[in-house]
C-alpha positions in Angstrom: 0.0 0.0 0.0 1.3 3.3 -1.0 1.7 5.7 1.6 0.0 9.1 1.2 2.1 12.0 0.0 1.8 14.7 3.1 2.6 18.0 2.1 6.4 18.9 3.2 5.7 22.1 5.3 3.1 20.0 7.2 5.8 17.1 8.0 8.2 19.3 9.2 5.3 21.2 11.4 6.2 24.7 9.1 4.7 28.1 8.2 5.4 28.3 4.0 7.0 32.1 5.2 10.0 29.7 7.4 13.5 30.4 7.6 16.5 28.4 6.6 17.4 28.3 10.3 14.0 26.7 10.9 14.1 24.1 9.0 17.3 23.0 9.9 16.3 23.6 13.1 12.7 21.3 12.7 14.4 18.4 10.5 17.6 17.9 13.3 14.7 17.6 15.8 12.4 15.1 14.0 15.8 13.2 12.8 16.4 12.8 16.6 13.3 11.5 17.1 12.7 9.1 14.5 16.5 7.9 13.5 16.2 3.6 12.9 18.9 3.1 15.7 16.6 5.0 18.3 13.5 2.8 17.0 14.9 -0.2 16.0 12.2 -2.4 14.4 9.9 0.5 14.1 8.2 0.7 10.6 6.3 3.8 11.5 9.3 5.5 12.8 11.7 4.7 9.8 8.4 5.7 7.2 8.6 9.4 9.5 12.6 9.6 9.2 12.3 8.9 5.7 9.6 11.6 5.2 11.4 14.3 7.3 14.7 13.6 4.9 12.8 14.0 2.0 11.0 16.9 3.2 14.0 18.5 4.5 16.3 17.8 1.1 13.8 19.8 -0.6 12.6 22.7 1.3 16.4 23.6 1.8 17.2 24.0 -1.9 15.7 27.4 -2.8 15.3 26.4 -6.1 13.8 23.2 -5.5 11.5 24.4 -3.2 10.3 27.4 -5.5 9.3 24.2 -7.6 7.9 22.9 -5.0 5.8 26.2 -3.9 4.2 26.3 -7.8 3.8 22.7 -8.6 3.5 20.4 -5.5 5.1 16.9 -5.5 4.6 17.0 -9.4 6.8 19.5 -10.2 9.6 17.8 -8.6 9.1 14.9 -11.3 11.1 16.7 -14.0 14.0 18.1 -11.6 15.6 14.9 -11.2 14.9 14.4 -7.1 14.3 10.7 -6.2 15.6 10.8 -2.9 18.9 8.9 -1.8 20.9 6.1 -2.5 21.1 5.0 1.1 22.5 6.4 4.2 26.1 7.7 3.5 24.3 10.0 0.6 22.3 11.4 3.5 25.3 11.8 5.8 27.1 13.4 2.6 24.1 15.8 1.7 23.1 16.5 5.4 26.8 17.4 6.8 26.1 20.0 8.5 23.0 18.5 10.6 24.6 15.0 11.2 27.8 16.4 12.2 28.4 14.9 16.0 24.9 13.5 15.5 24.0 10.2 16.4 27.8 9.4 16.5 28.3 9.8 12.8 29.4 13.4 12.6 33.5 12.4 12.1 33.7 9.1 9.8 36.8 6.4 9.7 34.9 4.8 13.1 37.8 4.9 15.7 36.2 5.9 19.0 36.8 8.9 20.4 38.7 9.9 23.9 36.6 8.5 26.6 37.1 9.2 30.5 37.9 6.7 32.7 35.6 5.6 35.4 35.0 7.6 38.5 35.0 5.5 41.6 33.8 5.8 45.2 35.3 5.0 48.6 33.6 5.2 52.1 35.5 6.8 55.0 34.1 6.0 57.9 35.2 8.7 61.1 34.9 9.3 64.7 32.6 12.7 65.5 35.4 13.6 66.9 37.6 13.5 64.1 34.6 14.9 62.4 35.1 17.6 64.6 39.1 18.1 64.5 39.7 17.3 60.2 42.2 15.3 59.9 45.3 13.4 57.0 44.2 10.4 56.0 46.0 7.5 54.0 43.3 5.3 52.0 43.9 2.6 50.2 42.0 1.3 47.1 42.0 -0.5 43.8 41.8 1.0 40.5 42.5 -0.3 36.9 45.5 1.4 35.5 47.6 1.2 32.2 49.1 -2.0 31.7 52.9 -1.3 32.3 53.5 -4.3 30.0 51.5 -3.2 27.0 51.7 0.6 27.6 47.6 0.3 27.2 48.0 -1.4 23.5 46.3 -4.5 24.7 49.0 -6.4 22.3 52.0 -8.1 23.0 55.3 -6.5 23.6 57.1 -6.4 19.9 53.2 -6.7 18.2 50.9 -4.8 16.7 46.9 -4.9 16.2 45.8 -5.7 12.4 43.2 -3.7 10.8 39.6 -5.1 11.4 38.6 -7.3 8.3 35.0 -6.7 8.9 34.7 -3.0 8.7 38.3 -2.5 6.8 39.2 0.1 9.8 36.5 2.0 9.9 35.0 0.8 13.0 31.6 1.5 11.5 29.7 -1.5 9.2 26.6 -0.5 7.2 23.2 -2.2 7.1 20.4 -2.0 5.2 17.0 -0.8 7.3 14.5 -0.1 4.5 15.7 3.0 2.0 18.8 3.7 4.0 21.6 2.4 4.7 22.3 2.4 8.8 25.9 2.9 9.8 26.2 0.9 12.9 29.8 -0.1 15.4 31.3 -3.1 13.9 30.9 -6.3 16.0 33.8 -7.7 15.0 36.4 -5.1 16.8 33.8 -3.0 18.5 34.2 0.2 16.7 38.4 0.1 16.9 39.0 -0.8 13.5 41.8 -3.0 14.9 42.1 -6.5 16.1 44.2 -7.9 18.9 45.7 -10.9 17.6 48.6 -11.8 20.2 47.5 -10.1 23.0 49.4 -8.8 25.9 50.0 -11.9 28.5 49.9 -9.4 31.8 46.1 -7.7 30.9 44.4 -10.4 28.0 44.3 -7.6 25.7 42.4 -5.3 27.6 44.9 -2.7 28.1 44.5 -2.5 31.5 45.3 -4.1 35.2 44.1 -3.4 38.5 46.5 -2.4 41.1 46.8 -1.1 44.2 46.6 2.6 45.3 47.6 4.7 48.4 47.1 7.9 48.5 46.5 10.8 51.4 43.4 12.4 51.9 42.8 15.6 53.9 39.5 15.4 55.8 38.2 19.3 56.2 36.9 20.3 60.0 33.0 19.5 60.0 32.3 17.1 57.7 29.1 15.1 58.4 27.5 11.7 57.0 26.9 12.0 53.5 29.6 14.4 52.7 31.8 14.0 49.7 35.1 14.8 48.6 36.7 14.7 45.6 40.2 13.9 43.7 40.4 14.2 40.5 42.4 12.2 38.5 42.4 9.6 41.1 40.0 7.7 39.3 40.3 4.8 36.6 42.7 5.7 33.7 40.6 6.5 30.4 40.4 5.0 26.7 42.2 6.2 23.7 43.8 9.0 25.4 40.7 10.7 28.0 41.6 11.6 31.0 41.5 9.7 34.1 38.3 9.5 36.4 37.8 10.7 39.6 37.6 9.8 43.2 34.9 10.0 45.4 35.7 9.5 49.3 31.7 9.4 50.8 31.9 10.5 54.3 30.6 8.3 57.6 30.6 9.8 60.6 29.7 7.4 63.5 27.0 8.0 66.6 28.8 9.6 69.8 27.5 8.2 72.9 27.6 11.2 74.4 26.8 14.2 71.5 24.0 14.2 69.1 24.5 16.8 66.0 22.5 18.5 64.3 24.3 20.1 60.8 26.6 22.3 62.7 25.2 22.1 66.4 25.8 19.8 69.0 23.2 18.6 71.8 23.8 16.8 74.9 21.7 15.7 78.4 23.4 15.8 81.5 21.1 14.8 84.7 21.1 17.1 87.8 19.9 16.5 91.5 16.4 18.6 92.4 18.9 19.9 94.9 21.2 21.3 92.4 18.3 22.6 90.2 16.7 24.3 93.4 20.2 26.0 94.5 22.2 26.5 91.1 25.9 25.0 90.8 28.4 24.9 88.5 29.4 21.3 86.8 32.4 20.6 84.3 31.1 18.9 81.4 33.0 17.0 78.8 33.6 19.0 75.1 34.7 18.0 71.7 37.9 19.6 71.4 38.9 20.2 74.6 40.5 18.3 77.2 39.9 20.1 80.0 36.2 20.3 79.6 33.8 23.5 80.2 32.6 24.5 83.6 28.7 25.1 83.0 26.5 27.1 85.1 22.8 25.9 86.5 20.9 29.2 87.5 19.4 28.4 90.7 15.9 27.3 90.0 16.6 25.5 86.8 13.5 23.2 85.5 13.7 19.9 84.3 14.4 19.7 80.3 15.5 23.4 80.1 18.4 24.0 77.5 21.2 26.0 78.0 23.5 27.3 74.7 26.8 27.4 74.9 27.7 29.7 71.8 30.4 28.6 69.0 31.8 24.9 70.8 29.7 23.0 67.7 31.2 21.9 64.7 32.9 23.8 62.1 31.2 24.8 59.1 31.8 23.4 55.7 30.3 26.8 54.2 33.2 29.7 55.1 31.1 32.0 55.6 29.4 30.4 58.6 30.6 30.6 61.5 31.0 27.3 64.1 27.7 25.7 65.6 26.8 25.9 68.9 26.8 23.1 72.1 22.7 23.1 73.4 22.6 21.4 76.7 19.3 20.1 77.8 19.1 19.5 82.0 17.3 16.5 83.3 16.5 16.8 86.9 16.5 13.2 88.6 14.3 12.8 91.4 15.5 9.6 93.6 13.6 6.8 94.8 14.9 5.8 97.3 16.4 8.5 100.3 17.6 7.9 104.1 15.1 9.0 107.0 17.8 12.1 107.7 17.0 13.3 104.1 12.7 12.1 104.3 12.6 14.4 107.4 14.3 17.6 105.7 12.4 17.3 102.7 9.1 16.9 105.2 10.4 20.1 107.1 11.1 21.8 103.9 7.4 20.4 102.8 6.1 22.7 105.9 7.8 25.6 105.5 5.6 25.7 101.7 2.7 27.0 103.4 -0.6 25.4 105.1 -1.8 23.8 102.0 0.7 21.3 101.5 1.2 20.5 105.6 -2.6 19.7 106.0 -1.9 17.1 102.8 0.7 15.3 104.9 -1.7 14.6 108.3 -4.7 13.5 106.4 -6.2 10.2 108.4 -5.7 6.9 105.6 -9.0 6.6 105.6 -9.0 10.4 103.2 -9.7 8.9 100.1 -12.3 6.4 101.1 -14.5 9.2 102.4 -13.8 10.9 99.2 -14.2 7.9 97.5 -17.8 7.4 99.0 
């Protein structure tokens, strides 16, 4: 069944007033789009390729597309257009669309620089390291150059031979309808070359994992989650890229006496009711500090009040913060269990409260079943 003849402007969704710049600019999209290798199997798509190519080779050619403007798809008849002899006439008409396009924009097949592979490694670090920064020394296995080979993948005193399948273009063609598909050759995976004797240390692969040390300098306040990283201290890349990078992911373990919070710290520290009642003045342990900080309870202090202690958090990772602060939440402990010497001052402290809370001490036992009936 032939397929009906849509009108070019329509294909390539355009006003007949367009621009050269447009329809470049509307044919690269639909190409995109529709190209066989992104819809492999695809009839519909490779009938819209097709159509786009078509439409685009004319509307592009002022004179052909004058032609076209008087006569329709008829006048073309009589100019000699009958579209392309396969893919490579495309590529060779459509230079400047194709060109880094789909991979086919420089021909002779030979893959380009790559970069190597990036890799991660997990620190794992005290919160008090955390706290301080510190030099590091990780160690970790990457895959380097073969030494042997210098990254050839062939033999010492060898040489690859150009691929037989796509003669050393790294690129075969195949057929997919009207066009001819240029596609990576299977045979030496785009290289153009074939290992024949390969290198004995790496298989032919060019490369060989070994092991690396190298020093790392952990900045004050890092936190779970953080990352740094070292460039170049990745895996090395092909066909001359540059190496990857690595990326030391930060774990900072739990404290069992801090708790943080970005760049705060919080702690608990239990108090007698005495202490709360009368104000003191405890030492308290610090990140950082040896010594410790002497911290003052106001006399009257409740139970689960916080007191700030102003720049002893962590550092901050963003300069123009300054360092966290230390909250310290009080927890007043009330015993359960106390000597008759300390029953009977709290009981004459318990009378000196007023009336109200005597008369509660010299209720009879039988109080609440009266109250009760």
């Amino acid at each position: 069944m032939t397929r009906y003849k849509r009108d070019y402007y329509e294909i390539l969704s355009l006003s007949r007033d367009c621009g050269d710049e447009e329809i470049k600019r509307s044919y690269r999209k639909l190409a995109l789009k529709y190209h066989p290798d992104r819809n492999p199997g695809d009839k519909e798509a490779e009938e819209n390729f097709k159509e786009a190519a078509e439409a685009y080779a004319v509307l592009r050619d002022s004179e052909k597309r004058q032609t076209y403007d008087r006569f329709g798809h008829e006048g073309l008849e009589g100019t000699g257009f009958s579209g392309f002899s396969g893919f490579e006439d495309i590529f060779s008409s459509f230079g400047d669309i194709f060109e880094g396009f789909f991979g086919f924009g420089t021909r002779g097949g030979r893959t380009g620089a790559i970069q190597g592979k990036s890799l991660r490694y997990d620190l794992e670090l005290t919160l008090e390291e955390a706290f301080h920064g510190k030099e590091d020394e990780i160690t970790f296995h990457r895959l380097e150059a073969c030494v042997t080979c210098s990254g050839s993948g062939a033999a010492p005193g060898s040489a690859p031979r150009t691929c037989g399948t796509c003669q050393g273009r790294g690129q075969v063609i195949r057929s997919q309808g009207f066009f001819q598909v240029s596609t990576t050759c299977p045979a030496c995976q785009g290289q153009g070359e074939i290992i024949t004797d390969p290198c004995p240390d790496c298989r032919g692969g060019g490369k060989t994992r070994v092991e690396k040390s190298i020093s790392v300098k952990i900045p004050p306040g890092v936190d779970t989650g953080s990352q740094l990283r070292l460039r170049g201290e990745g895996e090395s890349g092909e066909y001359g890229g540059p190496p990857g990078d690595l990326f030391v992911v930060i774990h900072v373990r739990e404290h069992t006496f801090f708790s943080r919070e970005e760049e705060n710290l919080a702690c608990q520290i239990p108090i007698s009711f005495v202490q709360a009642a009368l104000g003191d003045t405890l030492t308290i342990p610090m990140l950082g500090e040896k010594e410790g900080h002497e911290l003052v309870i106001p006399h009257g202090t409740q139970s689960g009040e916080v007191i700030k202690i102003p720049g002893k958090g962590m550092a901050s990772l963003r300069g123009y913060r300054k360092r966290g602060d230390l909250y310290v939440k009080v927890i007043v402990k009330i015993p359960k269990k106390m000597s008759q010497d300390q029953r009977e001052l709290l009981e004459a402290f318990a009378e000196t409260e007023g009336p109200a809370f005597a008369n509660k001490k010299k209720k009879p036992k039988g109080f609440w079943k009266k109250m009760a009936g």
